[in-house]
VMD Tcl script that draws the C-alpha trace (Angstrom):
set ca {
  {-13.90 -87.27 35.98}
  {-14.30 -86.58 32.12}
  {-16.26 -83.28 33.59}
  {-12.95 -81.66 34.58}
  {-11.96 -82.28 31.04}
  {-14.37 -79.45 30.36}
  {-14.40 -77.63 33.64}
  {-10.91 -76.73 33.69}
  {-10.34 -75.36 30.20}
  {-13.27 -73.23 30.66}
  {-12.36 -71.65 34.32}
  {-8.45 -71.10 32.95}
  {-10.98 -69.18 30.08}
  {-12.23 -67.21 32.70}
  {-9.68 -66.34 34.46}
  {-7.49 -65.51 31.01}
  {-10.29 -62.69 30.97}
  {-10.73 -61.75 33.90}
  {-6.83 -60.76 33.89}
  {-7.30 -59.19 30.34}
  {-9.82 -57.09 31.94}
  {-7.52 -56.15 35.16}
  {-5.32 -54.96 32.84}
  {-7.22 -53.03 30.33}
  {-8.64 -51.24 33.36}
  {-4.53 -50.36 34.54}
  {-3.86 -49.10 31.19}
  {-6.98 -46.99 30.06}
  {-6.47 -45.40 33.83}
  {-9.54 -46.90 35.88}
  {-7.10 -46.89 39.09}
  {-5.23 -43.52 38.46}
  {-6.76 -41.10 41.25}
  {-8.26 -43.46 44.15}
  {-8.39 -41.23 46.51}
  {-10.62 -38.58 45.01}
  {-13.80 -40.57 44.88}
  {-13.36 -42.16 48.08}
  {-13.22 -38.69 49.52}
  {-15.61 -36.66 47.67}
  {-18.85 -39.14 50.02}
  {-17.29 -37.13 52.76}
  {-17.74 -33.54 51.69}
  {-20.74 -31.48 50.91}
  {-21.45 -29.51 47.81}
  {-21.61 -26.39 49.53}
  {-18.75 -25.05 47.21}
  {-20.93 -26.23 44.04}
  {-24.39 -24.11 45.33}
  {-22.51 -20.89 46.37}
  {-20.79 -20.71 42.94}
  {-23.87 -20.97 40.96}
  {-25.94 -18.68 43.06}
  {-28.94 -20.64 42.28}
  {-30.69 -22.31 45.10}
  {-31.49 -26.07 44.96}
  {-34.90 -27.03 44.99}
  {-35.06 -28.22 48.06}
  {-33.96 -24.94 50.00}
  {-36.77 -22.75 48.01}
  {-39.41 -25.23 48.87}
  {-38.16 -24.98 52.48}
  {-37.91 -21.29 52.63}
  {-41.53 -21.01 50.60}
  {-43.15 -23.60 53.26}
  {-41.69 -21.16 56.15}
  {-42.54 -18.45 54.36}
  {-46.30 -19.33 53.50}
  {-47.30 -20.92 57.02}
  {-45.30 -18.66 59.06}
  {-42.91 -19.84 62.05}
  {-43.51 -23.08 63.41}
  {-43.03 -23.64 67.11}
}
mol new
graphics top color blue
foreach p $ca { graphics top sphere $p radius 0.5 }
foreach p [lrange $ca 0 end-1] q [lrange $ca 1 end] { graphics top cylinder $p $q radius 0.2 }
display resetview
């Protein structure tokens, strides 16, 4: 019994924080645009490689592998 006389201060504690923190978050816009991120898993960077017109690394070590052994079959 005299435990709760700690245990329950501290966990209202915790929880007083854990709101504090919910709501910092709402304020400095953590939850502003959900729906980009959640989407962006689903889409390749395709967009990203054609504007830079470099090739990633793993493309030139395909085409050089091709390239240097010939066509596989």
């Amino acid at each position: 019994m005299e435990s709760l006389y700690l245990l329950i201060p501290l966990a209202i504690v915790i929880v007083a924080i854990a709101v504090g923190v919910f709501f910092w978050a709402v304020k400095s816009g953590q939850f502003d645009d959900l729906d980009t991120e959640a989407k962006r898993i689903l889409f390749d960077n395709d967009s990203v490689k054609k504007k830079s017109g470099k090739p990633s690394p793993e493309n030139t070590s395909r085409e050089k592998n091709i390239t240097d052994n010939g066509p596989t079959e």
